[in-house]
N, C-alpha and C positions, 0 to 999 in steps of 0.2 A: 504494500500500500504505500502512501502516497512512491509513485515510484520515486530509489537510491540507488537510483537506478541504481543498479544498476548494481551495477553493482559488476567489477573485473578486476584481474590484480595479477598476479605473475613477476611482478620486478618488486628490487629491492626497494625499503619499506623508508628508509633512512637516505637522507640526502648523500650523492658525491661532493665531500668537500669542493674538490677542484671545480666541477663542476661549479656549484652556486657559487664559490668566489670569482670565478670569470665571470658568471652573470652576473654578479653587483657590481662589477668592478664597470662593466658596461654600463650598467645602469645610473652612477655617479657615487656606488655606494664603497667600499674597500674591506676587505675580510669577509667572516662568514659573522655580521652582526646580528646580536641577539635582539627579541621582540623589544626591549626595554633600552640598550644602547643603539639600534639604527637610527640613522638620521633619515630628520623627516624633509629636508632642503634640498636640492645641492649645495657642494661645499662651496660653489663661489655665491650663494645669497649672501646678501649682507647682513641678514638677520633671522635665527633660525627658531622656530615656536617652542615652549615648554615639551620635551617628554610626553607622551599619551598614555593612557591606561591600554595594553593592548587586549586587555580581557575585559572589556567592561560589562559590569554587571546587566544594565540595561539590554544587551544584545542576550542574556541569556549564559553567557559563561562561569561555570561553575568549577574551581580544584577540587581534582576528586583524586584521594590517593596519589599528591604530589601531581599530578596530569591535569591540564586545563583541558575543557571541552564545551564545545558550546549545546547546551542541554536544546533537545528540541527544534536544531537548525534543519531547516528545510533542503531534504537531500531524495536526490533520484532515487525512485522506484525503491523506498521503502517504507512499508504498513508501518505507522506509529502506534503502539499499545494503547486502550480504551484511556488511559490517565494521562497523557499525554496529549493525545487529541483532545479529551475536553480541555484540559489547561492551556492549550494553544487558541482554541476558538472562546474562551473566555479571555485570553488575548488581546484580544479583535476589538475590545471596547473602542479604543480611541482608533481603530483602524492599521495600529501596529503593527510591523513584519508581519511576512506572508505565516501563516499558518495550516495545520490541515484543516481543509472545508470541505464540505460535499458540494461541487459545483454541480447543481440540477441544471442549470439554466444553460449549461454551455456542451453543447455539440461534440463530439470526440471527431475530429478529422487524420486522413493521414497522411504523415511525415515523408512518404517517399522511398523504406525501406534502406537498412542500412549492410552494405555488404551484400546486396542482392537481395537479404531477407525480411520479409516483412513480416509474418502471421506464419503460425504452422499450419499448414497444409495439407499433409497427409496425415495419419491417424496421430495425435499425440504420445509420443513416448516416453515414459518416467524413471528415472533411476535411483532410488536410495540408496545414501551411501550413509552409516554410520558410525565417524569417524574418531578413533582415538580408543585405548584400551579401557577407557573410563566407560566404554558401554557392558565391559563385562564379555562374558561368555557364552556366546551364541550358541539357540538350538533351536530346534523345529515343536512347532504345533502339529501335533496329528490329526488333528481334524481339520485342520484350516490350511496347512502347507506352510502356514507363515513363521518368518524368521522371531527370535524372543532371545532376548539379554537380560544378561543376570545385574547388568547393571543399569536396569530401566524397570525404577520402582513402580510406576504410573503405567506401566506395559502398553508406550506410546509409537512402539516400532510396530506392534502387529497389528493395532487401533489406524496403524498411516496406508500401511500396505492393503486393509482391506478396503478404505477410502478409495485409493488408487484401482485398486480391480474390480471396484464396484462403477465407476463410472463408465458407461454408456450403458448401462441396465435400462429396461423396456421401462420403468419409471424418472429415467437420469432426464428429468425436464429443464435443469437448470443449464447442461449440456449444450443445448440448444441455443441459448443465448451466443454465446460465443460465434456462433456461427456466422451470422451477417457480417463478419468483418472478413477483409481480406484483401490481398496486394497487388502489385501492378497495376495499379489506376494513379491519377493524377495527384499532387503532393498539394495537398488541402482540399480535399474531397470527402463528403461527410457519407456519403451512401453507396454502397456497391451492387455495379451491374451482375445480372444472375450469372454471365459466363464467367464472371473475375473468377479467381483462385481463392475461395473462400475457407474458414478455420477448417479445421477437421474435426468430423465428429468423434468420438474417444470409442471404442468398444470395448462391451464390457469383458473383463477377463485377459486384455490382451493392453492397457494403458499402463501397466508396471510390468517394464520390461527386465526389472533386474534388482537384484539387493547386493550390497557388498558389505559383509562389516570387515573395516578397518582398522580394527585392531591389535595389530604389531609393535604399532608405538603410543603413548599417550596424545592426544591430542594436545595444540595449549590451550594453557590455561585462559589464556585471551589473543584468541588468535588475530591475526590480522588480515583486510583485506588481500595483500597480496600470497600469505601463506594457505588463505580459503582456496584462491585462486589456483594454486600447486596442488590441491586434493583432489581441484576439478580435473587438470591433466592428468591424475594420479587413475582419478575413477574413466575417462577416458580408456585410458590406456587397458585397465583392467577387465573393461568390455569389451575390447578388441574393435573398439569404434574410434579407428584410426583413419577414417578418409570421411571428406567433408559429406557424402552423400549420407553417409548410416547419420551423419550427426545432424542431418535437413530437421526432423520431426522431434528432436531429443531436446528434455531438459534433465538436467544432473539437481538432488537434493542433497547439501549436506546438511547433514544433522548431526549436530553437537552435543554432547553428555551434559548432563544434572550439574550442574553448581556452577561452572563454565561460562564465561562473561566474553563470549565471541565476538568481535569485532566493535567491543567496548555497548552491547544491544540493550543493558540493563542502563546505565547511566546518560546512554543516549534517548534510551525512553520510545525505542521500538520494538518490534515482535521479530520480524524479519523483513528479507529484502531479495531481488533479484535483480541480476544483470545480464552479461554477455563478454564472452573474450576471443578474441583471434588465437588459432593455432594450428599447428602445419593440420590437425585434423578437420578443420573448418572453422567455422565459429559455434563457439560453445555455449549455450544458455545453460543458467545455473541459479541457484535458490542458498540462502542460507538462511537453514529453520534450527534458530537455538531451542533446548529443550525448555518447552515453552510454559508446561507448569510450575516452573520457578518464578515467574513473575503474575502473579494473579487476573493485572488489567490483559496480559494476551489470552484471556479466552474460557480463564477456567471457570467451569459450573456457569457459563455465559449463560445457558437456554437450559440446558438438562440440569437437575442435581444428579448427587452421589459421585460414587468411582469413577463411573464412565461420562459421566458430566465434566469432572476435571480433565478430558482431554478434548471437550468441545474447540477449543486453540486450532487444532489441528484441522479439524475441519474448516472455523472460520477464516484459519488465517494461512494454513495451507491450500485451500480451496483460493484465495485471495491470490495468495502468489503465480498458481498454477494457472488460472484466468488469465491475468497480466502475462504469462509470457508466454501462452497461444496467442495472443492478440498484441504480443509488442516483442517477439521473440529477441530480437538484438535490440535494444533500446537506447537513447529511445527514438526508434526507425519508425515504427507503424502507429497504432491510431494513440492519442492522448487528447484529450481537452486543449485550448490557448495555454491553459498553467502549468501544463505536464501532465495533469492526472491522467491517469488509466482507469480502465473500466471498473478496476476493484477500487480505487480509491472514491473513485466518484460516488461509494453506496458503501463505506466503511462504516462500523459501530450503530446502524440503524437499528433502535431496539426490536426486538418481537411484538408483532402486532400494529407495528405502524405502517404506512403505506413504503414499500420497500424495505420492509425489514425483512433481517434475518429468520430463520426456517429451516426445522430440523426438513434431509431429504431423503427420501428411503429410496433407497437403491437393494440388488442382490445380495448386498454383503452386509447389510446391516442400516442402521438409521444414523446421518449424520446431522449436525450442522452446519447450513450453512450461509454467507452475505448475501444480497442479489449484487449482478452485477448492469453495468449500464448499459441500455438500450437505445443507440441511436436511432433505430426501427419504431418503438414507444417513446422515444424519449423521457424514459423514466428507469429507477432502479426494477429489476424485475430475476423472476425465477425460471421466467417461462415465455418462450417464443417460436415462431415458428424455424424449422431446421430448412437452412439455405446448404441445398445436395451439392458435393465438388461432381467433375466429370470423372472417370474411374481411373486416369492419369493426368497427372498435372507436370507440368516443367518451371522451372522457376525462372523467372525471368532476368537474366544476368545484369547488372548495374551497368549504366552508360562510365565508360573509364579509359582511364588513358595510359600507357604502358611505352617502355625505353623503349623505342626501336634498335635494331642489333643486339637483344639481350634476351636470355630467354624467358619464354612465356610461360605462364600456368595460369588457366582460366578455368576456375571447373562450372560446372553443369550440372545442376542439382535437380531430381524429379523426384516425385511418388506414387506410387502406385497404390492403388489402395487395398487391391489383395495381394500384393505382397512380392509382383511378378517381375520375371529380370525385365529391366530396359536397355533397347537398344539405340545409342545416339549416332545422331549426325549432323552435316552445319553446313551451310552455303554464306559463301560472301569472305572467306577465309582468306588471305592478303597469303602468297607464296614463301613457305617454308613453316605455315601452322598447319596440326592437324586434331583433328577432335578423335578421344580413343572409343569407338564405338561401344567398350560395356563400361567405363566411369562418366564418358563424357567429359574428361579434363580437356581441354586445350591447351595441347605444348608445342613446343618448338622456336624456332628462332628466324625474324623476319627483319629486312629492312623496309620495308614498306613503310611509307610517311602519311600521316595525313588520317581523316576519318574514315573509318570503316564502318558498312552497314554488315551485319552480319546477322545468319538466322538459323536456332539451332531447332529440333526436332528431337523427340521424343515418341519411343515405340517399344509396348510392349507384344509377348506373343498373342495377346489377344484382338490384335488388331489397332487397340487404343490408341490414342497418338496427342502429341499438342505439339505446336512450335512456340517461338518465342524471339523477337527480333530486337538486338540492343544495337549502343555504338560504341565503337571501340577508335581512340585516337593513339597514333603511333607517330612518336617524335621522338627526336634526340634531347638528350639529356635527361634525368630524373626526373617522373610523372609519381601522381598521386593513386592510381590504381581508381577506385573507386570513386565516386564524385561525392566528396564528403555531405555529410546532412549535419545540419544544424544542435549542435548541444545546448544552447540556453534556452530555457522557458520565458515567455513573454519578452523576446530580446528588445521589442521596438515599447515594453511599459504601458503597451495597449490595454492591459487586462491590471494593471496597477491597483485596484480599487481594496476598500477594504473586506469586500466580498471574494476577491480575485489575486488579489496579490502571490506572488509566486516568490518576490525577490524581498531577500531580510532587509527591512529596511529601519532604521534607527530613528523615524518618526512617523506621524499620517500624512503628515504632508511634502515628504520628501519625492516623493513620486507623484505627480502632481495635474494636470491640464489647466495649471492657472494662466491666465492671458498677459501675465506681468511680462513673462519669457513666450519664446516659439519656441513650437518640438520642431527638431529635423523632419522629423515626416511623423504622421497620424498626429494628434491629439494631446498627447500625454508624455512627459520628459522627465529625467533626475534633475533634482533643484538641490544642488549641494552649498554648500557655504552661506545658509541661511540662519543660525544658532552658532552665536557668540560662548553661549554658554554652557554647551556641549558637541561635539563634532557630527557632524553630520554623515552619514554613512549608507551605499547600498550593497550586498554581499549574495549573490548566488553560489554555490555548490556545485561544481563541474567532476563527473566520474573520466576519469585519464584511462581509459580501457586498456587493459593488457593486450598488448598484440600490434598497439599502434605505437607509433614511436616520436610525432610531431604536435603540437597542443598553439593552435594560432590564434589570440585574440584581436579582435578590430571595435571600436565604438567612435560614437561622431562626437565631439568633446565644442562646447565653445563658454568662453571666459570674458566675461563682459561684468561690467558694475565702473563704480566709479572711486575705487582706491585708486592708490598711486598706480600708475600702468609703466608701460617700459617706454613713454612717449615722453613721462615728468621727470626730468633730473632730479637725480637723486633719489627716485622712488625705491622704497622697501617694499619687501616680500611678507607682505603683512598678513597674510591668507596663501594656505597653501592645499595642494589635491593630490593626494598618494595612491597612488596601484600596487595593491597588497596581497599577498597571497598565502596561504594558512593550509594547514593540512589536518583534514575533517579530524580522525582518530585521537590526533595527540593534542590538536588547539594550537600547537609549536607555529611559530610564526615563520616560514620561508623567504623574504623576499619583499623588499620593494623594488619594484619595477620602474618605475619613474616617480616623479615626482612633480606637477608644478604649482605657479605662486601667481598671484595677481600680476606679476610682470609680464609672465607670457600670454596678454592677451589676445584673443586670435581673431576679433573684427567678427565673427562670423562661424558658423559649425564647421570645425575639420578634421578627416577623418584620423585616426589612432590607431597603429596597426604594432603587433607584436606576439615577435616570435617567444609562447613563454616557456619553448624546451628545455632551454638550459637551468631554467630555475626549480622546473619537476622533473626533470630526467630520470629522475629513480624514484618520482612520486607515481610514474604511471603502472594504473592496479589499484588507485587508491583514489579517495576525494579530497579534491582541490577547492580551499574557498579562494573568490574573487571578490578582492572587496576594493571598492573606491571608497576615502575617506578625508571629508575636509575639514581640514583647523582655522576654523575663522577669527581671528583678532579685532578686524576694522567690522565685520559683518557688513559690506558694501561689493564687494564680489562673490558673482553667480556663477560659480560652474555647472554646466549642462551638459547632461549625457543620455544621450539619446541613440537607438540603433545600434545596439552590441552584438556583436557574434562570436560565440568560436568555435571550432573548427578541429578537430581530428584528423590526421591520416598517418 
């Protein structure tokens, strides 16, 4: 829920010295300064502002066990626990940073698909993985078939796995929802034509494709984003779902033992979260479900009492995760609301009984609970919809992208079949010296050929079934991006800024604004920083640095106007100044200022900001990155404006 996102990881967790010291060094900064001695100037200002709080309380930062973190910040694609969400939308009195809300009123559109993928497609597939010896000693149920640990007091492993193989049961009506959604159509588009590539329906008995306990070595004790991320390759590898096709339909769970504070979920005040990573075996979707009866607000005795009432979690909030990433499998690529939500977030914590509430669902394997999730069909939260049929093969539609010419290629070609049958590929439009393998469907080899290419691949199994699917591919020299990246920030243009709507932490109500004092760069609504003398003014979103990508590009339209001293007054000082901040979700540790400026650089007018911020998270990527802009206003007569942010992955 709300997606964190997202959630990837695979690199190291801990900055490279070398590394950040040549980024600050760039930046006008020198060493690897700490959050309390960096300078907030450059060093040739004439005059540099007091020290700042870099934890301040207002935004939510709390030490916890020597560790700053900021309690409750608004991060991709992850469910916030019942006590949290309400403590946030009691929040909202004065309109204060964004919060989790249930946006009813706003549309889920799609992003465009990221890596090719947008929505799962052919049958969903599930993997638990139970990781660390702290689950104890596994053994079989004889009547059920299911896995049981001696170190799973709440017997929450065999309560997941019948969830799992109960869905598409001739009663699984909530199933159904999911289904209207689906990819290869246009990048903000709210509704899907019946031939699109629509969810897949789950069948029952065949949605839990696998268990593993992992038990060789302890798990940690608080693992970290990019250590979760190593279990996903780890459980990868252990299912022999090593080439990107077996891994088109798959999402990996891990779950983590009893007492276990994984990826810091307890002090951050959510349940769990989902994301996406790049790996030589394709791109991997992946869930982390800490053991979720240790925190009461995730779920327990939600709907049911008793024994089997305390693992209601599981269904609400397993059920939560697993919706979201049929419908936003690499995130966040496919559908989400303006603020990012996903269809699970959009219909989080509804009590029982009210319109869109949660609802025990009986299925073959037992009776669960579970959320509704959102319908852009109703547009309303729901349990129940009509099921939008895929064709009986489907081919994935390869990303428009651009590749080194003279270097070799590898494009794969992803399909499903829905009964289970080989395909066989092939591809027209191929520039000389590529060739498609007609049983992966990779495309390799090595071409000079320059320039765009139309190219069209096909799919066929022995039953005749067939689909094509036509992208573009651009071949030029020098380093290309592969993929035409998609957008990471929520509400990048402050369109949806409201206090209903807010997406971005923002350090007042009216720091994100449509007042008529200023122009936005484009639509309505803009960052008004440097307005409070008396406290700094600040906006902060949460960017997931996916494992697998290795580039992290910001850009925003900035302009500085007011009437302090400018750099046109002799002798003018640096009386108000604007910092690009960067923070690392987990530990709170302060990374980096990226720039810096001050009333002097006034710029006449919006212009754009571009930056490359690799060098300052080069071993942050795998993990969440805050962005934050923050101004210290002395004179309170200069307006920095920022308007139109992006950034960008490849």
């Amino acid at each position: 829920m709300p997606a964190a996102r997202p959630r990837h990881r695979g690199a190291l967790r801990r900055l490279l010295l070398g590394a950040l010291a040549l980024g600050l060094a760039a930046a006008g900064s020198t060493g690897t300064a700490s959050a309390q001695d960096r300078p907030q100037v450059p060093s040739s200002s004439p005059t540099a502002p007091a020290p700042k709080d870099p934890h301040p309380a207002a935004e939510g930062w709390q030490q916890i066990d020597g560790t700053w973190v900021q309690v409750g910040a608004t991060r991709p694609h992850v469910m916030p626990n019942a006590d949290t969400f309400a403590q946030r939308q009691a929040a909202k009195t004065h309109g204060v940073t964004a919060s989790p809300r249930n946006n009813y009123d706003l549309q889920m559109t799609y992003r465009g698909g990221q890596d090719s993928i947008g929505v799962t497609t052919g049958q969903p597939k599930v993997y638990l993985i139970y990781w660390g010896s702290q689950w104890g000693t596994p053994g079989t149920d004889p009547a059920t078939g299911n896995v049981t640990l001696s170190g799973d007091p709440d017997a929450a492993a065999p309560y997941q796995q019948d969830f799992f193989k109960g869905l598409g049961s001739t009663t699984d009506t909530w199933s159904k929802v999911m289904t209207q959604y689906c990819e290869g159509i246009t990048p903000g588009t709210s509704y899907c034509p019946p031939e699109a590539n629509h969810v897949g329906m789950p069948v029952a008995g065949q949605t839990l494709a696998g268990v593993w306990v992992d038990n060789a070595k302890p798990a940690p004790k608080a693992a970290t984003e990019p250590e979760i991320a190593a279990e996903v390759i780890a459980a990868a590898q252990h299912f022999g779902n090593g080439d990107p096709t077996q891994n088109r339909d798959v999402q990996y769970v891990i779950n983590t033992g009893q007492g276990l504070d994984s990826d810091k979920w307890k002090e951050l005040g959510y349940c769990a979260w989902h994301t996406f990573m790049r790996s030589s075996a394709g791109t991997l979707a992946y869930t982390l479900m800490p053991y979720l009866t240790d925190v009461p607000a995730c779920g327990t005795n939600w709907i049911n009492p008793g024994a089997r009432g305390r693992l209601d979690g599981y269904g609400i909030i397993g059920g939560h995760e697993y919706a979201e990433t049929i419908t936003d499998q690499n995130p966040s690529g496919a559908w989400t609301d303006a603020t990012g939500q996903e269809n699970g977030d959009k219909c989080s914590w509804i009590p029982v009984g009210r319109n869109g509430g949660m609802f025990n669902l009986q299925l073959s394997t037992g009776s669960f609970p579970v959320q509704t999730t959102w319908s852009n069909y109703d547009h309303l939260c729901t349990g129940d919809d009509p099921v939008f049929a895929n064709a009986p093969l489907l081919v994935t539609q390869p990303c428009e992208q651009t590749v080194q010419s003279g270097k070799p290629v590898d494009i794969p070609v992803l399909a499903s079949d829905r009964a289970g049958r080989p395909v066989t590929y092939s591809a027209k439009g191929l520039p000389a010296g590529l060739r498609i393998a007609p049983t992966t469907g990779r495309i390799t080899g090595t071409t000079h050929a320059t320039g765009w290419k139309t190219i069209t691949v096909v799919g066929r199994d022995d039953q005749g079934n067939s689909q094509s699917q036509t992208f573009k591919a651009g071949f030029f020299h020098g380093p290309q991006t592969g993929c035409t990246p998609i957008e990471q920030l929520n509400d990048p243009g402050f369109e949806n800024g409201t206090a209903d709507h807010g997406v971005w932490n923002a350090s007042g109500y009216n720091v994100i604004t449509p007042s008529t004092a200023h122009q936005a760069h484009g639509g309505a609504t803009y960052a008004w920083l440097g307005q409070n003398t008396a406290n700094d003014d600040s906006i902060t979103q949460w960017v997931e640095t996916t494992p697998g990508y290795s580039k992290e590009q910001l850009s925003f339209w900035l302009n500085i106007t007011g009437s302090a001293q400018g750099a046109s007054a002799p002798g003018g000082t640096a009386a108000d100044t604007l910092s690009l901040e960067l923070y690392d979700q987990w530990s709170g540790n302060y990374l980096a200022t990226v720039k810096t400026w001050t009333n002097l650089d006034a710029t006449d007018g919006y212009r754009q900001q571009s930056f490359d911020l690799t060098p300052y998270v080069a071993a942050e990527f795998g993990s969440t990155v805050g962005i934050k802009l923050v101004a210290h206003s002395t004179s309170g007569k200069t307006a920095f404006l920022i308007d139109d942010a992006s950034v960008k992955l490849t």
